[in-house]
C-alpha positions as CSV (number, residue, x, y, z in Angstrom):
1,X,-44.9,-21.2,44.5
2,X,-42.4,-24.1,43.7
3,X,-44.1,-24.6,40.7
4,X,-43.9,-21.4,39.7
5,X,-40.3,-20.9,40.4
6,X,-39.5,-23.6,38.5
7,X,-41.4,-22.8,35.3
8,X,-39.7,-18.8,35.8
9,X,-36.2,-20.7,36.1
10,X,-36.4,-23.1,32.6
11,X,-38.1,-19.4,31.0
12,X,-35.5,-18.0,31.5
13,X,-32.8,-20.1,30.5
14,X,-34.8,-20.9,27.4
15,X,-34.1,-17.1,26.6
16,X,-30.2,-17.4,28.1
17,X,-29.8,-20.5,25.5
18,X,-31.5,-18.6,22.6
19,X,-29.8,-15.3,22.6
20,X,-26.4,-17.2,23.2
21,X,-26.9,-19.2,19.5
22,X,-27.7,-16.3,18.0
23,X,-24.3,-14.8,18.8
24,X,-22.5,-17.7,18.2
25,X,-23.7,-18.0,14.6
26,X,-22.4,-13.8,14.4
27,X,-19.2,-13.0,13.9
28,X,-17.8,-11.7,17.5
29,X,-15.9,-8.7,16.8
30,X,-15.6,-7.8,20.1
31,X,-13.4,-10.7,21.3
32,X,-11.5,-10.5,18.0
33,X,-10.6,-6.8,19.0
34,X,-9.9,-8.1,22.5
35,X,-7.6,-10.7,21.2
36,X,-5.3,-8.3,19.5
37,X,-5.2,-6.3,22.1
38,X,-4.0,-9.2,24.0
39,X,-1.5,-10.2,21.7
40,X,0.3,-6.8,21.3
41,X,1.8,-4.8,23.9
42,X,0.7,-1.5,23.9
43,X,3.4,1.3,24.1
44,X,3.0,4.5,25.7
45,X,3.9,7.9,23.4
46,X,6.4,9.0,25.6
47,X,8.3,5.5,25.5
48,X,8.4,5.5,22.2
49,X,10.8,8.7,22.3
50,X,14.5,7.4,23.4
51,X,15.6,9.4,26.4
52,X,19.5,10.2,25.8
53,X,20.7,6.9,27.8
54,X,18.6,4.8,25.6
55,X,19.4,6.3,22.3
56,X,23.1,5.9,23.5
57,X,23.1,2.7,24.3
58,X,22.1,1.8,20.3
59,X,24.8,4.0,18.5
60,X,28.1,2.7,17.7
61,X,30.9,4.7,19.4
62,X,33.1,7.2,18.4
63,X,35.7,9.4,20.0
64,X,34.0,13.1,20.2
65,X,37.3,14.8,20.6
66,X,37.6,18.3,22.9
67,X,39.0,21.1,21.5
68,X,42.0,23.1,22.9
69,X,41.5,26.3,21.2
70,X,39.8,28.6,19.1
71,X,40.8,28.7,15.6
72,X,38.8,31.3,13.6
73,X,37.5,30.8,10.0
74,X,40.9,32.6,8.6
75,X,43.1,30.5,10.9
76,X,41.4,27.2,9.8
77,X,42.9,25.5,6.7
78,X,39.7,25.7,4.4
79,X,40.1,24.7,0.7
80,X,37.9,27.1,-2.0
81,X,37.3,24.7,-5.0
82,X,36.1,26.5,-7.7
83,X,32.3,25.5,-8.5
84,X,30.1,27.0,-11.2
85,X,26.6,27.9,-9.9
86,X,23.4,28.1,-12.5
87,X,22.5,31.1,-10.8
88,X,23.7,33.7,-8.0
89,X,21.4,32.5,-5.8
90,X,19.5,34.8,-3.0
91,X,21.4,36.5,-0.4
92,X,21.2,35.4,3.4
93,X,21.1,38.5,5.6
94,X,21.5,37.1,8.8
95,X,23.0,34.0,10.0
96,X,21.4,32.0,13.2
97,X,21.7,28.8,13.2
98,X,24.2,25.7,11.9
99,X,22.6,22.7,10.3
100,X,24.7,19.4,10.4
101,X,24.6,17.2,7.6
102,X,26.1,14.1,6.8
103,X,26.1,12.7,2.6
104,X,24.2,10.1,3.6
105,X,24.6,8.0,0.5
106,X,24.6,3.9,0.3
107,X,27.8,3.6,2.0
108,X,30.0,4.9,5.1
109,X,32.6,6.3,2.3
110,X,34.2,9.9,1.5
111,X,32.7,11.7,-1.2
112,X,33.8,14.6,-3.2
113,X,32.9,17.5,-3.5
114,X,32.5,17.6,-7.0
115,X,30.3,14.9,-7.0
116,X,28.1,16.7,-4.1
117,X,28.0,19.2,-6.5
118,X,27.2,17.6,-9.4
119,X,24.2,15.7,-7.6
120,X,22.6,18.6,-6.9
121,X,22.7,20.1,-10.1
122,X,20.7,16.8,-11.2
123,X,18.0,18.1,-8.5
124,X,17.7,20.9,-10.4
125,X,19.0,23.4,-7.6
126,X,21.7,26.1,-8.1
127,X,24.6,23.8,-6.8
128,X,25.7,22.4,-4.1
129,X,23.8,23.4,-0.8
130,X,25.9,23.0,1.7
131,X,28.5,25.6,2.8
132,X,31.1,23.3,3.7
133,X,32.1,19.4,3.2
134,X,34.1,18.0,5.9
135,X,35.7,14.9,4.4
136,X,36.9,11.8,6.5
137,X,40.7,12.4,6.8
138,X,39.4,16.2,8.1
139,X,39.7,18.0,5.2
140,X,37.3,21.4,4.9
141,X,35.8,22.4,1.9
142,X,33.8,25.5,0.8
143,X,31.5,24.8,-1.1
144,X,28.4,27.0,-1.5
145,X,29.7,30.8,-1.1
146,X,29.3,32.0,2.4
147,X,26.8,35.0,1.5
148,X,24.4,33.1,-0.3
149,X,21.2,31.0,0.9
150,X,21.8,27.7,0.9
151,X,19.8,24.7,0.0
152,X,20.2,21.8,2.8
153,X,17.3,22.5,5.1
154,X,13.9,23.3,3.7
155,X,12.3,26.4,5.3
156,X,15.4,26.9,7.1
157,X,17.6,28.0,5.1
158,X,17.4,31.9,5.0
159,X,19.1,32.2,8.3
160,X,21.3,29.0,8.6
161,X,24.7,28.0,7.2
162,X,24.7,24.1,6.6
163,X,27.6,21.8,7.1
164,X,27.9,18.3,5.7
165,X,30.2,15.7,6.6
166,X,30.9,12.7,3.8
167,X,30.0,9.1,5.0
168,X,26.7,7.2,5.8
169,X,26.3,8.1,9.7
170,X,23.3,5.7,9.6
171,X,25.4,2.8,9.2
172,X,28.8,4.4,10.3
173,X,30.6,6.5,12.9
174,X,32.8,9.4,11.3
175,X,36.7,9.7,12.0
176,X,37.9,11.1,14.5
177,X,39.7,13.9,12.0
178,X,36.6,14.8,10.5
179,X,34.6,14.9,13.8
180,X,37.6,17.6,15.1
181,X,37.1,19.2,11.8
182,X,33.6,19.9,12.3
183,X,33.7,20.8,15.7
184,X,36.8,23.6,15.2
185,X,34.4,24.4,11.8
186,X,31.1,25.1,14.2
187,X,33.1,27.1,16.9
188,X,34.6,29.5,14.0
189,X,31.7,30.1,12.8
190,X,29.9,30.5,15.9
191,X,32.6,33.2,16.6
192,X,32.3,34.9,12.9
193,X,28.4,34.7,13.4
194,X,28.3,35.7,17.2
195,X,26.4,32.6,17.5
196,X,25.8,31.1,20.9
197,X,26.4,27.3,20.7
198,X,23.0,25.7,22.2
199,X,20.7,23.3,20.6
200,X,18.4,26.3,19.4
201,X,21.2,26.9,17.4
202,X,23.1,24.1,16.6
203,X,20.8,21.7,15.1
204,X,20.9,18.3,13.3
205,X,19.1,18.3,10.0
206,X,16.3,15.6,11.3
207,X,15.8,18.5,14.4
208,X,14.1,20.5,11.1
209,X,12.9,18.1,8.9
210,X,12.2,15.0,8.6
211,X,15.1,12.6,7.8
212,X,17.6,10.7,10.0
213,X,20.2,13.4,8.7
214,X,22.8,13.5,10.1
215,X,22.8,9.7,10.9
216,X,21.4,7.3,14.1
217,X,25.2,6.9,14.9
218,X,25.9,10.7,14.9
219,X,22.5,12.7,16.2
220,X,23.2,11.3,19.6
221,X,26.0,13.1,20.1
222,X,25.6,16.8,19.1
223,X,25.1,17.7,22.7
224,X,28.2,16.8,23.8
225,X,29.8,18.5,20.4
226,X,27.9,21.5,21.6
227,X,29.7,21.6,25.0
228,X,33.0,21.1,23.4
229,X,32.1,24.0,21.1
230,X,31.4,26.5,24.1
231,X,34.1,25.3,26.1
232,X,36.6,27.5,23.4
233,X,34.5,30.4,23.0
C-alpha cells in the first residue's frame, strides 16, 4: 500500500510539473488581463456623471445676478443691426423652448455680430443662427429675425429661439452685465412666448447635442438662472 501510494504521489506530480511547462512556455493572457485590471481603477457609470456639487466645485465663479423686475422684449434696450440673409429662411410656428449659446471661439473675448454673421455665411447657412448676441458689457443684439427658424441647435430648431452670449465659457466666466442681460433676455421672452422657465425649457446647447456649448464654466449654472427667471414672472 505504501508502495503504491508513493508511485500514485510522483504520477501525479510528474503530470502537475508537465502541464505547468507547457503554460509557461504560452503566453498567459489571463494574468495579463488580470494585471490591467489591477492597475486601473475601475469607475462606475453613474460616477462618471458629476452630481451638481461636484460639477460646481470645478467651474470658475461668477456672480449669477437676481433680477428685480420684469422687463418685456419692448421695454428691453435691444439693438436691430441690419443683416442681409441668402434666403428668407422657413417660418417657426411655435416657440417652446430657449437654447443658450455661448461663441465659443479660441478666446474668452467679445465678438461681433457681424463677424457671427459672417462666419456663418462661410458654413453655407442663411446667416447668423442665433436670435440674439448678448455681448460682454450687456449689450443685446437681434440678430436672426424673430419669426424665422433658426440654425443653432440641430433638430431643435423648429420650435426654439437660440441665444448666444460672446466669449469662450470653456475657459472663461461671462460678466456680470452680460449674465443680467441674458437672464432679463430669457424672462421676456418667456413672457412674449408664455414659456414656463424649467429645464424642459430652458436648455443649454450640449442638453441637445453634443458639444460643451454653452461652456464648463457656464452649464453649471442654468438652474440657478432658471430660478432667477421665474422668480419675475
Amino acid at each position: 500500500m505504501e508502495k503504491f501510494s508513493r508511485r500514485n504521489f510522483i504520477s501525479t506530480a510528474a503530470k502537475f510539473l508537465a502541464g505547468a511547462a507547457v503554460f509557461s512556455i504560452a503566453p498567459n493572457f489571463t494574468s495579463a488581463a488580470e494585471k490591467n485590471m489591477n492597475d486601473e481603477k475601475i469607475i462606475p457609470l453613474e460616477e462618471t456623471i458629476l452630481s451638481p456639487a461636484k460639477a460646481m466645485e470645478k467651474v470658475l465663479p461668477f456672480d449669477m445676478p437676481k433680477l428685480k423686475n420684469l422687463k418685456t422684449l419692448g421695454e428691453l434696450k435691444v439693438s436691430a443691426p441690419k443683416l442681409k440673409f441668402v434666403d428668407e429662411m422657413g417660418q417657426r410656428r411655435y416657440t417652446s423652448a430657449i437654447v443658450i449659446h455661448h461663441a465659443g471661439m479660441s478666446r474668452n473675448e467679445d465678438m461681433t455680430l457681424n463677424a457671427i454673421h459672417k462666419l456663418h455665411l462661410g458654413n453655407g447657412w442663411s446667416g447668423v443662427g442665433y436670435h440674439f448676441v448678448v455681448h460682454k458689457n450687456g449689450v443685446i443684439e437681434h440678430a436672426r429675425p424673430m419669426d424665422r427658424i433658426g440654425a443653432h441647435a440641430y433638430a431643435h430648431n423648429r420650435y426654439s429661439v437660440g441665444i448666444c452670449m460672446t466669449g469662450n465659457l470653456d475657459i472663461g466666466v461671462p460678466t456680470y452685465e452680460q449674465t443680467l442681460a441674458t437672464e432679463k433676455l430669457i424672462a421676456a421672452l418667456c413672457h412674449r412666448y408664455d414659456i414656463i422657465p424649467k429645464r424642459d425649457t430652458i436648455f443649454g446647447h450640449r442638453d441637445l447635442c453634443d458639444t460643451s456649448c454653452p461652456g464648463y464654466n457656464f452649464y453649471p449654472r442654468i438652474p440657478e438662472l432658471i430660478e432667477n427667471v421665474a422668480a419675475v414672472l
